[in-house]
Biopython code that builds the backbone (N, CA, C, O; Angstrom):
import numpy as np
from Bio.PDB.StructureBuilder import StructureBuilder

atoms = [
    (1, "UNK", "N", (0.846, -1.183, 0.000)),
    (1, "UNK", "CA", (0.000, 0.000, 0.000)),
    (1, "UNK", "C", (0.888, 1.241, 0.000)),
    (1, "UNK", "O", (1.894, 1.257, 0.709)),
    (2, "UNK", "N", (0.537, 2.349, -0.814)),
    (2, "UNK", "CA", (1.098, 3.379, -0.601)),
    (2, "UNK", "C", (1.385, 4.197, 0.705)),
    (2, "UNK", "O", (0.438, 4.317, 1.484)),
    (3, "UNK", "N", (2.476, 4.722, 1.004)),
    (3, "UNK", "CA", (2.596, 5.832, 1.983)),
    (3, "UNK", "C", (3.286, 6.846, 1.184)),
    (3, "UNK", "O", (3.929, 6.655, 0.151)),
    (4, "UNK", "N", (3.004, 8.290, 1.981)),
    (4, "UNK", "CA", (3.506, 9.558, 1.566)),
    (4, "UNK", "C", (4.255, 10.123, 2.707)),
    (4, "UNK", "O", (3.707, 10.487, 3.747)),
    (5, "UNK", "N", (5.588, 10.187, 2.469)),
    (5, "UNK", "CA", (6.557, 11.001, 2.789)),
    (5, "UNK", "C", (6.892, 12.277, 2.344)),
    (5, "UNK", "O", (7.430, 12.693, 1.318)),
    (6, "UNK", "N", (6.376, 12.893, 3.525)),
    (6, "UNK", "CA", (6.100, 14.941, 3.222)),
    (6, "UNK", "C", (7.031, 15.712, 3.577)),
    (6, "UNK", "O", (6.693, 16.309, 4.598)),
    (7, "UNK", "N", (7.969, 15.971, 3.256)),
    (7, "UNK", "CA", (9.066, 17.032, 4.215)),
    (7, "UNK", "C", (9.167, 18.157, 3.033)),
    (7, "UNK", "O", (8.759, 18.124, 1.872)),
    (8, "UNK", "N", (9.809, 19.087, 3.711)),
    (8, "UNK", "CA", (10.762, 20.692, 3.232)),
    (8, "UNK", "C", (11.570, 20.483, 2.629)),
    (8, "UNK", "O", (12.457, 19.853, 3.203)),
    (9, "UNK", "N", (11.792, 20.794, 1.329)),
    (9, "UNK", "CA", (13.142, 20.495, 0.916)),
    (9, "UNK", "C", (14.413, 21.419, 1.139)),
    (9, "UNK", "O", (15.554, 21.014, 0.918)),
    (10, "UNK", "N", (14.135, 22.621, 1.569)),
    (10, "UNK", "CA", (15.133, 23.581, 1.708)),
    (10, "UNK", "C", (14.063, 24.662, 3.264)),
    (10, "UNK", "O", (13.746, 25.844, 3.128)),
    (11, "UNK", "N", (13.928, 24.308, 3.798)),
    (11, "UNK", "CA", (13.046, 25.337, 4.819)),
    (11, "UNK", "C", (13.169, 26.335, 4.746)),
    (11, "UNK", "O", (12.133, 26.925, 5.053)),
    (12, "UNK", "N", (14.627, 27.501, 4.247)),
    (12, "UNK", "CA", (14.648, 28.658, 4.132)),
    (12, "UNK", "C", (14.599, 29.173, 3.185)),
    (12, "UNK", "O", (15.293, 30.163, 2.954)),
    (13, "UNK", "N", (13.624, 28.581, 2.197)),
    (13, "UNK", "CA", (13.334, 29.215, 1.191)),
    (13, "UNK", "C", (11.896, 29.460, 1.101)),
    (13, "UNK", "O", (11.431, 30.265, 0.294)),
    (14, "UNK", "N", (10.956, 28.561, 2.177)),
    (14, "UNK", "CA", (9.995, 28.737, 2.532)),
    (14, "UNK", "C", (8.561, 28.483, 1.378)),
    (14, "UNK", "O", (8.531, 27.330, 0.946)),
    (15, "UNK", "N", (7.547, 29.300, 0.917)),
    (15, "UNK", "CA", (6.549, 28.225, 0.814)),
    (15, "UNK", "C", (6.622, 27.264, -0.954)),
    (15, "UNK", "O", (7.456, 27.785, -1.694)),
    (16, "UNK", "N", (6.188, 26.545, -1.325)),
    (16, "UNK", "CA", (6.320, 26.121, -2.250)),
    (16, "UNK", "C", (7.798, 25.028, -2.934)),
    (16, "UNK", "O", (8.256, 24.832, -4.060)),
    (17, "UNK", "N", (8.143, 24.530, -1.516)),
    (17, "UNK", "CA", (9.455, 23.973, -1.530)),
    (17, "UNK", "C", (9.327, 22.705, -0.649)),
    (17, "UNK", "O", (10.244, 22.186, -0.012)),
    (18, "UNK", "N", (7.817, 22.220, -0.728)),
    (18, "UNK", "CA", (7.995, 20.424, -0.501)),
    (18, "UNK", "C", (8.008, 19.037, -0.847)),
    (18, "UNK", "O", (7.265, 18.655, -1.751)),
    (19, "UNK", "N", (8.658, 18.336, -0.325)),
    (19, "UNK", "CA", (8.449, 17.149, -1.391)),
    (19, "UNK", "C", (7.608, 15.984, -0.877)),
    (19, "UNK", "O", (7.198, 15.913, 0.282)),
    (20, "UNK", "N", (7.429, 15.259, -1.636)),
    (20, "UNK", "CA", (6.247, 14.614, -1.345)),
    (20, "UNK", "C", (7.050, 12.802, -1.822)),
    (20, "UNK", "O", (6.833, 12.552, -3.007)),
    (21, "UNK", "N", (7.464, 12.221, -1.441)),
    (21, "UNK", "CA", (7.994, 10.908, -1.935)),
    (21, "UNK", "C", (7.028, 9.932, -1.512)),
    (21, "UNK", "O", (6.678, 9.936, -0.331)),
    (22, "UNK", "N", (6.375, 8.788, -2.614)),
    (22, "UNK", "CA", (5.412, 8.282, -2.680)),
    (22, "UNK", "C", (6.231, 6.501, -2.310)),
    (22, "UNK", "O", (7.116, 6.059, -3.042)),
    (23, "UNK", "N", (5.735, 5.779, -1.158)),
    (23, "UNK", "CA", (6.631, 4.881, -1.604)),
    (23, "UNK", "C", (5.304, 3.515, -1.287)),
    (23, "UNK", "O", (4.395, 3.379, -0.468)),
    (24, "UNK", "N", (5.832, 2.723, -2.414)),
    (24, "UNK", "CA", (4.683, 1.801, -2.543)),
    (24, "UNK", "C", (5.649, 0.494, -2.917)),
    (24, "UNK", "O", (6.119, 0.422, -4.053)),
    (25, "UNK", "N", (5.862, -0.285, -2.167)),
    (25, "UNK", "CA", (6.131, -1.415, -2.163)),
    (25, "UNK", "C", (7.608, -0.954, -1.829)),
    (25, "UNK", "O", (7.867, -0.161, -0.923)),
    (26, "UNK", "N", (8.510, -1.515, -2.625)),
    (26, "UNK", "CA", (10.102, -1.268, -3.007)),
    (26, "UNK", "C", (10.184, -0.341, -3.665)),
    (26, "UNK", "O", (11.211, 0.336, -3.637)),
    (27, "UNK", "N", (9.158, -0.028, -4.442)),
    (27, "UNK", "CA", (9.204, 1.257, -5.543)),
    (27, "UNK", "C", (9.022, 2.784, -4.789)),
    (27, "UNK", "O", (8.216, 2.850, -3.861)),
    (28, "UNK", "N", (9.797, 4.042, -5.205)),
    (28, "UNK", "CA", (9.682, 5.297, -5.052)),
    (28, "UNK", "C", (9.768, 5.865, -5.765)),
    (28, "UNK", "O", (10.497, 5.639, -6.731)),
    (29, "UNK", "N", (8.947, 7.028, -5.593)),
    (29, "UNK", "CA", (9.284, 8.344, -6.681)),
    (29, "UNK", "C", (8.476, 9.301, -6.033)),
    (29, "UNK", "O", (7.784, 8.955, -5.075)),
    (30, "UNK", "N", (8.484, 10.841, -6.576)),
    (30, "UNK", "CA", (8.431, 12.445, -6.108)),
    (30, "UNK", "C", (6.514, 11.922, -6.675)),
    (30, "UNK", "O", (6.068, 11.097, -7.472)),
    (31, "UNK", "N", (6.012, 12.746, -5.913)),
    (31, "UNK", "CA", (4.736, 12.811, -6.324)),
    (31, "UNK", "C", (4.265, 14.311, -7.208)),
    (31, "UNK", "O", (4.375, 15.452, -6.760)),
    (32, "UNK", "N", (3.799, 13.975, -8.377)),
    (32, "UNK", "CA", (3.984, 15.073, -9.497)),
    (32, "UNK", "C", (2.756, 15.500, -9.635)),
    (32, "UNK", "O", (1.794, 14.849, -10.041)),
    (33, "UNK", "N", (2.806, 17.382, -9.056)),
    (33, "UNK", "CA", (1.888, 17.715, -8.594)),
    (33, "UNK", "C", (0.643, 18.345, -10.175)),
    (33, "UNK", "O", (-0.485, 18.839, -10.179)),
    (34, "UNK", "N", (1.489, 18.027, -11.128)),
    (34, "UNK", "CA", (0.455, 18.222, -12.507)),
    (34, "UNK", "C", (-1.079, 17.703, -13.016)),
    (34, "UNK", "O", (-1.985, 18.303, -13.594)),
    (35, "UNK", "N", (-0.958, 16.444, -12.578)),
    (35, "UNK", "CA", (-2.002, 15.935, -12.858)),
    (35, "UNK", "C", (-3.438, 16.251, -11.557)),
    (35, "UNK", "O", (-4.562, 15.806, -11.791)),
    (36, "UNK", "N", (-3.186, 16.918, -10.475)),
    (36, "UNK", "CA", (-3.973, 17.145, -9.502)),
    (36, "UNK", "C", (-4.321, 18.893, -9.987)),
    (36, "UNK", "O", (-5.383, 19.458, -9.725)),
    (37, "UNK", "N", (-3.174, 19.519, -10.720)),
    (37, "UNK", "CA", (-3.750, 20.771, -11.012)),
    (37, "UNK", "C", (-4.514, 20.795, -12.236)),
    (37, "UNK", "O", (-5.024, 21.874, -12.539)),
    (38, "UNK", "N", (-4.686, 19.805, -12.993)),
    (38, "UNK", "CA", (-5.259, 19.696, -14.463)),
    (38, "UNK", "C", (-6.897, 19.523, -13.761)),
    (38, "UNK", "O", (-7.762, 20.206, -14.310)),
    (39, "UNK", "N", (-7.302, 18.702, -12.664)),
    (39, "UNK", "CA", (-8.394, 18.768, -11.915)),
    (39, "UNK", "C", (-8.801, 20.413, -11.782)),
    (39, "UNK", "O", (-9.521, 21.087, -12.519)),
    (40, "UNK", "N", (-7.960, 20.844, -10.390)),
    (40, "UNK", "CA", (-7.935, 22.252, -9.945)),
    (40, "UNK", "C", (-6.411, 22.820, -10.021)),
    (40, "UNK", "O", (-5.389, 22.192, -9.741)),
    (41, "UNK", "N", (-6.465, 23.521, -10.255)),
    (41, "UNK", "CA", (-4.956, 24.628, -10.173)),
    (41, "UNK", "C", (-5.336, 25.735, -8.693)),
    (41, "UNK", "O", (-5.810, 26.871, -8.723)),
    (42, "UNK", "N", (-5.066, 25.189, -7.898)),
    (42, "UNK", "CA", (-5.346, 25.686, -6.156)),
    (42, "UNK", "C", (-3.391, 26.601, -6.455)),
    (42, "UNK", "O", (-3.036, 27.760, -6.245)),
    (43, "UNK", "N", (-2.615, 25.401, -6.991)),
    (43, "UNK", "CA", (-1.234, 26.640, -5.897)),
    (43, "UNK", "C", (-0.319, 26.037, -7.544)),
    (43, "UNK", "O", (-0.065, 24.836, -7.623)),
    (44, "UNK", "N", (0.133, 27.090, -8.851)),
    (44, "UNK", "CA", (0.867, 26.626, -9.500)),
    (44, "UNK", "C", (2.231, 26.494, -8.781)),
    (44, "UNK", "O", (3.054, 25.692, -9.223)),
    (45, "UNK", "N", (2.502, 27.237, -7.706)),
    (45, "UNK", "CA", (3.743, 27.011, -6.937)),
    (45, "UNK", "C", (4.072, 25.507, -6.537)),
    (45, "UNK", "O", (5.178, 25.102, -6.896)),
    (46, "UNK", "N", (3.339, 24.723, -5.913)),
    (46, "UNK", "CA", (3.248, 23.850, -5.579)),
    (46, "UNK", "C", (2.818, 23.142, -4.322)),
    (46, "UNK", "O", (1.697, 23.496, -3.958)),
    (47, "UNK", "N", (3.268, 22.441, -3.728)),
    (47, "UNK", "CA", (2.568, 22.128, -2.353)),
    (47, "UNK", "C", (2.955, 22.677, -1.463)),
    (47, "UNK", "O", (3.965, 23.378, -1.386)),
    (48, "UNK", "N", (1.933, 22.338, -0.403)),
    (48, "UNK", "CA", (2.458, 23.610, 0.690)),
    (48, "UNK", "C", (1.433, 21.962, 1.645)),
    (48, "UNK", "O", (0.735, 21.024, 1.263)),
    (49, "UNK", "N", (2.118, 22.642, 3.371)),
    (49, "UNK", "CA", (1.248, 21.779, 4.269)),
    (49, "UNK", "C", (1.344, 22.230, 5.863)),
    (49, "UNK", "O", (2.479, 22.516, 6.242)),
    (50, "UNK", "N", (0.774, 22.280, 6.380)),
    (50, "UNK", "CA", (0.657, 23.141, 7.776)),
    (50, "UNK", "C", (-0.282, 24.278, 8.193)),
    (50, "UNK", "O", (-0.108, 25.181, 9.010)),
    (51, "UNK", "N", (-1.183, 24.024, 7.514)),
    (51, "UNK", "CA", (-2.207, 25.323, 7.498)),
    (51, "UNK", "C", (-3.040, 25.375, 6.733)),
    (51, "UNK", "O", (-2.587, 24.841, 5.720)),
    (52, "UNK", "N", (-4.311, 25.788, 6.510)),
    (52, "UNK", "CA", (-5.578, 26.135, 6.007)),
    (52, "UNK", "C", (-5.191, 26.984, 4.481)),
    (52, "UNK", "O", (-5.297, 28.210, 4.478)),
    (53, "UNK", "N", (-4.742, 26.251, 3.202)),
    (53, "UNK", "CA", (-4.532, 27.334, 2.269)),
    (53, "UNK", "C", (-4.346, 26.071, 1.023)),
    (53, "UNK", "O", (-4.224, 24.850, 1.127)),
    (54, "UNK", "N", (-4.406, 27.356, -0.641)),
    (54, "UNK", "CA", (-3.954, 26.919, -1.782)),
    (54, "UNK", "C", (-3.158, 25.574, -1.505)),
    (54, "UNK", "O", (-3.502, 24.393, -1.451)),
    (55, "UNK", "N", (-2.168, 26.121, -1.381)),
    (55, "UNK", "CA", (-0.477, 25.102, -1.330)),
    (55, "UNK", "C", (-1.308, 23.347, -0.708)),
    (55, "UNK", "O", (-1.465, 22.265, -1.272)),
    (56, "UNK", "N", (-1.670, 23.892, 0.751)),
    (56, "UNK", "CA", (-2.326, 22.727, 1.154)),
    (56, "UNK", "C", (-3.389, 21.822, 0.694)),
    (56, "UNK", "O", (-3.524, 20.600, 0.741)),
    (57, "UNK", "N", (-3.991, 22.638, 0.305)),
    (57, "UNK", "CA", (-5.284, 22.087, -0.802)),
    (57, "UNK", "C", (-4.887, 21.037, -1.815)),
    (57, "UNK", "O", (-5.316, 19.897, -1.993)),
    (58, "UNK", "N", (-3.666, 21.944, -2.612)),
    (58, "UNK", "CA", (-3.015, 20.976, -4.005)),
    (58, "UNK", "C", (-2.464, 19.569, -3.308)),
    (58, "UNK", "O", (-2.351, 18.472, -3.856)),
    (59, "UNK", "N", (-2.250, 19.818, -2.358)),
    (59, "UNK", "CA", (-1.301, 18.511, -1.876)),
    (59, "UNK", "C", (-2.732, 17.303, -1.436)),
    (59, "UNK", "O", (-3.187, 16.306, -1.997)),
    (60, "UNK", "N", (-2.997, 17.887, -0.428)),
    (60, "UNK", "CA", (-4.860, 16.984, -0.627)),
    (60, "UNK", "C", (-5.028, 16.393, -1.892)),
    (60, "UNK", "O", (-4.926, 15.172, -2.003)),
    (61, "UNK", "N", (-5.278, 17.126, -2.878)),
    (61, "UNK", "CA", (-6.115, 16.961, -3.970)),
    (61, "UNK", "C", (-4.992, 15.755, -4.978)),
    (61, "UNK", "O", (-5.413, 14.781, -5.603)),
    (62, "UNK", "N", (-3.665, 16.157, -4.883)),
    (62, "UNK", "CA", (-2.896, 15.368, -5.084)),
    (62, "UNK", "C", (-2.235, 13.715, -4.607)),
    (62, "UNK", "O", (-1.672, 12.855, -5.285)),
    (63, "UNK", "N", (-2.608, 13.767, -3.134)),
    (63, "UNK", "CA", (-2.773, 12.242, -2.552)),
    (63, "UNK", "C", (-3.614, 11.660, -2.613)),
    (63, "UNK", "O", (-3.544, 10.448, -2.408)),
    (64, "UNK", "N", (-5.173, 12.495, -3.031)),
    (64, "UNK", "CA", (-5.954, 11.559, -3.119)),
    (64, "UNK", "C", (-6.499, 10.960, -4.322)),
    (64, "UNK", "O", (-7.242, 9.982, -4.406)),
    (65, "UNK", "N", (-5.928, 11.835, -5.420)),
    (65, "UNK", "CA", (-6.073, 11.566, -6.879)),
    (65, "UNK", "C", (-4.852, 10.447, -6.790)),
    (65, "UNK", "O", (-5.176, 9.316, -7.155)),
    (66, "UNK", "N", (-3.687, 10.607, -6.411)),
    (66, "UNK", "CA", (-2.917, 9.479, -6.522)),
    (66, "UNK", "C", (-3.371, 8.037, -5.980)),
    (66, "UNK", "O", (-3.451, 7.085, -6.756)),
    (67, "UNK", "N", (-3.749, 7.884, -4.218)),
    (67, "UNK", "CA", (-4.438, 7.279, -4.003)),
    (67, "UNK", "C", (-5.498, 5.750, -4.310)),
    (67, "UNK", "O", (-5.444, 4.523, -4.232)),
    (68, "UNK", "N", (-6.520, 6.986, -4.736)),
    (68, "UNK", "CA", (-7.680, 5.880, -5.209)),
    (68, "UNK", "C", (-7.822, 6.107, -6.641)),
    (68, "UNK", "O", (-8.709, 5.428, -7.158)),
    (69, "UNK", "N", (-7.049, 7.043, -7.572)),
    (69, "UNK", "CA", (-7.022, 6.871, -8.736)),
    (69, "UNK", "C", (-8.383, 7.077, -9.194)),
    (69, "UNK", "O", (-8.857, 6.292, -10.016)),
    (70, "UNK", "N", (-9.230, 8.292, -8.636)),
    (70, "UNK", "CA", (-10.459, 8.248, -8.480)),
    (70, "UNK", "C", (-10.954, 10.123, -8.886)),
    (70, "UNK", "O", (-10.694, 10.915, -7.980)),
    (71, "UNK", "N", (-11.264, 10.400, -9.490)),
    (71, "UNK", "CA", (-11.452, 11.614, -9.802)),
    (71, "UNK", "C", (-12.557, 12.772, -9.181)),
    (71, "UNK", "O", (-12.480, 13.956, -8.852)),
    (72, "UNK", "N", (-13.806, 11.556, -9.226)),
    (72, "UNK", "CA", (-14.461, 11.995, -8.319)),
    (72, "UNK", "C", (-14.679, 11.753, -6.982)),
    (72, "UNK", "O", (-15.522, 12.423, -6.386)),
    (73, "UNK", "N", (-13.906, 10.705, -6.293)),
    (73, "UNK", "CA", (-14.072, 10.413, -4.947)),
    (73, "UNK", "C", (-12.912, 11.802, -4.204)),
    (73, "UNK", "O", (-13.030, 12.438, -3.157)),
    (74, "UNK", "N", (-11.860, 11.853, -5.276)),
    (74, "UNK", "CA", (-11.203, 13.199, -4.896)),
    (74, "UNK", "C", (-11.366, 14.739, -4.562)),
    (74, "UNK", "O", (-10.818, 15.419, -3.695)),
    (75, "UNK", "N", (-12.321, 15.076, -5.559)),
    (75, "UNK", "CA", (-12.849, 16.583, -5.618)),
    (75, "UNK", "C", (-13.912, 16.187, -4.892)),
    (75, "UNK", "O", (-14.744, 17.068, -5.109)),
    (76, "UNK", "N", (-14.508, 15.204, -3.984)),
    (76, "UNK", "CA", (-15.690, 15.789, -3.198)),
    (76, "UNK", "C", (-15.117, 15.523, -1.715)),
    (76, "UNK", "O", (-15.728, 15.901, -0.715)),
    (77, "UNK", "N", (-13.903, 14.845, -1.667)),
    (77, "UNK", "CA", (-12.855, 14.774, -0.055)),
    (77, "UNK", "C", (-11.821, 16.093, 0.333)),
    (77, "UNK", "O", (-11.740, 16.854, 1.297)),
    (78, "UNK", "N", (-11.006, 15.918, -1.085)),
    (78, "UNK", "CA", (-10.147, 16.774, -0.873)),
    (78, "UNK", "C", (-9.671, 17.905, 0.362)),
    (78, "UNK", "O", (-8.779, 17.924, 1.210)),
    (79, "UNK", "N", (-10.619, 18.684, 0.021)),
    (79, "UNK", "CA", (-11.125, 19.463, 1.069)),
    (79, "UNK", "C", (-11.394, 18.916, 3.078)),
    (79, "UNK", "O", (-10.880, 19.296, 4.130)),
    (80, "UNK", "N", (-12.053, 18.277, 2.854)),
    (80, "UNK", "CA", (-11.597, 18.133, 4.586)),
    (80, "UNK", "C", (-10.645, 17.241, 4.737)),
    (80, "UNK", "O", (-10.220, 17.250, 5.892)),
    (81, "UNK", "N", (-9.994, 16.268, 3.869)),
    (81, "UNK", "CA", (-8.516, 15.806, 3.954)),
    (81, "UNK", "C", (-7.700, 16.573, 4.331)),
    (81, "UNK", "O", (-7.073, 16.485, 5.386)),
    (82, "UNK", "N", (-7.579, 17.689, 3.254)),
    (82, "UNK", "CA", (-6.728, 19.103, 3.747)),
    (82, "UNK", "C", (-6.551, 19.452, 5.163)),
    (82, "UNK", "O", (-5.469, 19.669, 5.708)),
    (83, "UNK", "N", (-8.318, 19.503, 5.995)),
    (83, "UNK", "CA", (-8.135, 19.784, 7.163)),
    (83, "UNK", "C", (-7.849, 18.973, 7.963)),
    (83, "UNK", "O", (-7.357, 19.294, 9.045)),
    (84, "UNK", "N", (-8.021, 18.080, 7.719)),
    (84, "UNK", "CA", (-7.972, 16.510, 8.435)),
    (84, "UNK", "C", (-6.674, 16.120, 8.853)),
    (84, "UNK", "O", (-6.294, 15.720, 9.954)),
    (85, "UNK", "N", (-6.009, 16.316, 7.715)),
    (85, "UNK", "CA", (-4.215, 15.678, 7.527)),
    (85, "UNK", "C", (-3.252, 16.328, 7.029)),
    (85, "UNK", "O", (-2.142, 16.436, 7.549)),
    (86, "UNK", "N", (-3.578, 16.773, 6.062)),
    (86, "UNK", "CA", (-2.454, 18.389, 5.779)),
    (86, "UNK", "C", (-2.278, 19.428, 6.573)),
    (86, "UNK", "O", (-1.137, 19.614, 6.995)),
    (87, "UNK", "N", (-3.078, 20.116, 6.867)),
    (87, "UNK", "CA", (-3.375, 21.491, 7.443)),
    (87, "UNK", "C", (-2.676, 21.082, 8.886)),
    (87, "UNK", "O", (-1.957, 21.987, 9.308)),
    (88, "UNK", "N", (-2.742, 19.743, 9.851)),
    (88, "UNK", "CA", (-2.128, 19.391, 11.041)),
    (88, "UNK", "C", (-1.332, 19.267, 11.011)),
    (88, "UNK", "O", (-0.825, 19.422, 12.122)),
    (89, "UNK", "N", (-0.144, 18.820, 9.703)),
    (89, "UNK", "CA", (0.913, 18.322, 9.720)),
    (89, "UNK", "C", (2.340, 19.204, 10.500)),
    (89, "UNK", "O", (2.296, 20.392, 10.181)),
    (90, "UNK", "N", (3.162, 18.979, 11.128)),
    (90, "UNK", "CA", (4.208, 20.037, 11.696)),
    (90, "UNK", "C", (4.892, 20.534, 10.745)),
    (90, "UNK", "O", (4.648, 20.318, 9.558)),
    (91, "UNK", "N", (5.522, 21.023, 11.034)),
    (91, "UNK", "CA", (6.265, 22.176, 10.175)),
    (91, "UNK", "C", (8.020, 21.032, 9.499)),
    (91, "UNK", "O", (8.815, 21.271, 8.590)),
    (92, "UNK", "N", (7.957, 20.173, 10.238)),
    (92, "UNK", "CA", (8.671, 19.591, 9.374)),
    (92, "UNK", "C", (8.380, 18.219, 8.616)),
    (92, "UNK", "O", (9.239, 17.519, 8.079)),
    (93, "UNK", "N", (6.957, 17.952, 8.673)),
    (93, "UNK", "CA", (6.348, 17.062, 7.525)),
    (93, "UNK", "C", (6.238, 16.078, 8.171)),
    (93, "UNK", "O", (6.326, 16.203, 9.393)),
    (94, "UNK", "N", (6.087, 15.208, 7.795)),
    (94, "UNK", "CA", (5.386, 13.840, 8.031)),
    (94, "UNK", "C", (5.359, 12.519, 7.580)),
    (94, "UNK", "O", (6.290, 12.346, 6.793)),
    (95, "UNK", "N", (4.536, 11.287, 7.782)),
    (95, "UNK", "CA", (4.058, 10.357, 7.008)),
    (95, "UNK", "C", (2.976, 10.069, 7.334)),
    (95, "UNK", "O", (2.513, 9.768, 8.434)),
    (96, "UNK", "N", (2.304, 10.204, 5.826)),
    (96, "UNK", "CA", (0.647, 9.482, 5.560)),
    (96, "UNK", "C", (0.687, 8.294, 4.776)),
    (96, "UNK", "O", (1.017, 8.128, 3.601)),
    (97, "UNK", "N", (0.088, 7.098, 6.086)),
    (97, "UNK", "CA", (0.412, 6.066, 5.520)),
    (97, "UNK", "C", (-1.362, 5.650, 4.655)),
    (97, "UNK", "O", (-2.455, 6.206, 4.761)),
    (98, "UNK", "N", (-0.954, 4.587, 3.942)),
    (98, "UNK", "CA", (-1.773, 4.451, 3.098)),
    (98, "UNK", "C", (-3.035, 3.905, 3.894)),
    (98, "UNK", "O", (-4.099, 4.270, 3.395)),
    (99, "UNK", "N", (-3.120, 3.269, 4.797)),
    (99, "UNK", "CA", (-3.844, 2.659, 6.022)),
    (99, "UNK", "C", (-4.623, 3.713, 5.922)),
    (99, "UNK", "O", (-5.513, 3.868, 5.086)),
    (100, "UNK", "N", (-4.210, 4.682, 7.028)),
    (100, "UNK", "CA", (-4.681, 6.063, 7.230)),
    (100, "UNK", "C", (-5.459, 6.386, 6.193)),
    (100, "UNK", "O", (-6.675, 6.236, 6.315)),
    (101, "UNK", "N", (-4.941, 6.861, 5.049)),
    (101, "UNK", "CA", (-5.777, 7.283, 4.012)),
    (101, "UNK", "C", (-7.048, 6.272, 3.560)),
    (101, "UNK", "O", (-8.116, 6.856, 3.373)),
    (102, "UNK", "N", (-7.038, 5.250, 3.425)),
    (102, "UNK", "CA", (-8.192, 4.011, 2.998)),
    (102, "UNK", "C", (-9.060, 3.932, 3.727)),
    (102, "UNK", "O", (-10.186, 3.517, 3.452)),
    (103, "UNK", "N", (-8.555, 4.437, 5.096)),
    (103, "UNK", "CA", (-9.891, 4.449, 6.723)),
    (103, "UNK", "C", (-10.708, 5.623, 6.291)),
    (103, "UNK", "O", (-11.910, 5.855, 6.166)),
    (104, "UNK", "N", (-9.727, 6.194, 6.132)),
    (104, "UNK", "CA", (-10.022, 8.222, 5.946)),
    (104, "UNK", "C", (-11.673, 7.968, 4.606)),
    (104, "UNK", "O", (-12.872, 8.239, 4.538)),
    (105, "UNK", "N", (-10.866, 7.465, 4.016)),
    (105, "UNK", "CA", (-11.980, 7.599, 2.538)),
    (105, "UNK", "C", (-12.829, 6.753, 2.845)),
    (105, "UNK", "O", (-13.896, 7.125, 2.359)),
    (106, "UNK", "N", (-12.960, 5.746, 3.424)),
    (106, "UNK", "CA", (-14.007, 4.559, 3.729)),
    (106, "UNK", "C", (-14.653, 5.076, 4.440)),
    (106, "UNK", "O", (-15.798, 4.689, 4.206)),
    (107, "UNK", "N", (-14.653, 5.861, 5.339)),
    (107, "UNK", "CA", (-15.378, 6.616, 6.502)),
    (107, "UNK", "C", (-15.913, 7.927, 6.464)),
    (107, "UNK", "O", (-16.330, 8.616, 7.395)),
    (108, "UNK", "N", (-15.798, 8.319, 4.518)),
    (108, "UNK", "CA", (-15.924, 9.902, 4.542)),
    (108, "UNK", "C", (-16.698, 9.651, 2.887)),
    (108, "UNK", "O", (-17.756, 10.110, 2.455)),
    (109, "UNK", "N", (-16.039, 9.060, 2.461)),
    (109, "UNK", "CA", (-16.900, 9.380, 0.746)),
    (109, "UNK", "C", (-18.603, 8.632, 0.798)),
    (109, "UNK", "O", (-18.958, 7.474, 1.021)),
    (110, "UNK", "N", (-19.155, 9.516, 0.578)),
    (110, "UNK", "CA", (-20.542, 9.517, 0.392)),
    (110, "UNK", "C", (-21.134, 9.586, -1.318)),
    (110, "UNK", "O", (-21.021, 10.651, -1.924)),
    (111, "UNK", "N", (-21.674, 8.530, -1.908)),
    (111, "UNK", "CA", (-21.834, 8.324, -3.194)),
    (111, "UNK", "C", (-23.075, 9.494, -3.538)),
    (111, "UNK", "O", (-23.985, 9.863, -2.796)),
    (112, "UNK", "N", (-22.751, 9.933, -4.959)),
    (112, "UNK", "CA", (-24.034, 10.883, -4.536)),
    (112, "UNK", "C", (-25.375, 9.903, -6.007)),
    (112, "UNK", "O", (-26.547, 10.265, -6.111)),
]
sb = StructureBuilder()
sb.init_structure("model")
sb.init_model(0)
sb.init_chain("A")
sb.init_seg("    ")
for serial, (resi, resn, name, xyz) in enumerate(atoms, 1):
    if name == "N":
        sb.init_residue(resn, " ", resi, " ")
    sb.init_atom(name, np.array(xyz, "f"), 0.0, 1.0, " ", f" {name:<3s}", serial, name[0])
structure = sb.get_structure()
């Protein structure tokens, strides 16, 4: 199952400078924040996490499109994910494990 590894890549350069490493099995790679702005374009800067905003939003909208590979289960979570798990995260990042996220969506997406 996927987890997301969130840190700063340079802290003193401040917002729009995090990375996001996706690691799923043995396999890794940067999580590429393009295909979540082709949905919404919230922050062309890029991700941001620790607070109520753009930056944070894209990163939401971006784990959970990665995720469940789900377009619309994304744009109707996104948003309190953000508040849920981004917006809490400390200032020097985190891990969201994939667990977490599968509870998160099982317990929150409502079919319409």
């Amino acid at each position: 199952m996927k987890n997301y590894h969130i840190k700063r890549v340079n802290p003193s350069e401040g917002a729009g400078r995090v990375s996001v490493e996706v690691h799923d099995g043995d396999k890794r790679r940067l999580l590429d924040p393009r295909p979540s702005q082709q949905v919404y374009n919230h922050s062309p800067d890029g991700f941001e996490f620790g607070y109520h905003g753009s930056g944070p939003a894209q990163l939401a909208l971006a784990i959970l499109l990665d995720f469940t590979d789900n377009t619309r289960v994304s744009r109707q979570l996104y948003q309190q994910f953000k508040a849920d798990h981004i917006a809490t995260l400390p200032e020097e990042g985190g891990i969201i494990l994939g667990n977490t996220i599968f509870n998160w969506v099982s317990d929150n997406y409502q079919q319409e």
